[in-house]
N, C-alpha and C positions, 0 to 999 in steps of 0.2 A: 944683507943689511943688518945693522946692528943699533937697537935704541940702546942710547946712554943716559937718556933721562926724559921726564915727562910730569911738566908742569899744569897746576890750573889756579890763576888768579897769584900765583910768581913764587907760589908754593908745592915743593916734591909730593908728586902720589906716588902711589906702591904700585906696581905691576907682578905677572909674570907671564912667563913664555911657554906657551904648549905647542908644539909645533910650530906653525907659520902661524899662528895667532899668539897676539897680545893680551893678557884682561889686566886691566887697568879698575883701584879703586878710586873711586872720585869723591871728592872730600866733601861735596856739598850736594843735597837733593837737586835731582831735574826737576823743575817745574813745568807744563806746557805751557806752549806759545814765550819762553823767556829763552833770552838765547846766552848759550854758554860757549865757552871754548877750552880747549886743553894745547899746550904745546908739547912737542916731540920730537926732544932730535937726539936725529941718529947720522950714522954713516957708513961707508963701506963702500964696496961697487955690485951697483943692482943685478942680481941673473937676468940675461937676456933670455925672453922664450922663445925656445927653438923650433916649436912647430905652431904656433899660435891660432888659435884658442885653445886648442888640445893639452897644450902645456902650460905649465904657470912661469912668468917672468912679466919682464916688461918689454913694452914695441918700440922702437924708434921710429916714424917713417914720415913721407911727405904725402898729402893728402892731396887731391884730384889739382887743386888753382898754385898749390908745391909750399904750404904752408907746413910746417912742422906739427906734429900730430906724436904726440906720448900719451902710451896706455898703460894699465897696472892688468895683469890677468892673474887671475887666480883660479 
C-alpha cells in the first residue's frame, strides 16, 4: 500500500516512511478528551498474510453466522 497524502482539518501534513510505519507531523497540539482526526489516502493492492498471525498482511474471511470479517496484522 502506498499513502499519497495525509490531511488534518483539509490541510497537507508532512510524513515519512520507515519501514512499514508512517510518522506523521500534525499541525496542531492534541489536547485530552478533544477529539481530532487526520485523513489518508492511499492505494495499491494490500499483502495478504500467508500464515496469520505469524505473518503480517491482511485476513479476508467469513466469521462463524458467515458475516464478512477484515483484519489488519502486523
Amino acid at each position: 500500500m502506498k499513502v499519497f497524502k495525509i490531511t488534518q482539518d483539509g490541510k497537507e501534513l508532512k510524513y515519512k516512511r520507515d519501514g512499514n510505519a508512517y510518522f506523521v507531523e500534525l499541525r496542531k497540539k492534541q489536547v485530552v478528551d478533544e477529539y481530532n482526526s487526520i485523513t489518508v489516502q492511499y492505494g495499491g493492492k494490500p499483502k495478504i498474510a500467508p500464515k496469520p498471525p505469524w505473518d503480517s498482511g491482511m485476513v479476508w474471511k467469513k466469521e462463524d453466522l458467515g458475516k464478512p470479517f477484515v483484519s489488519s496484522i502486523s
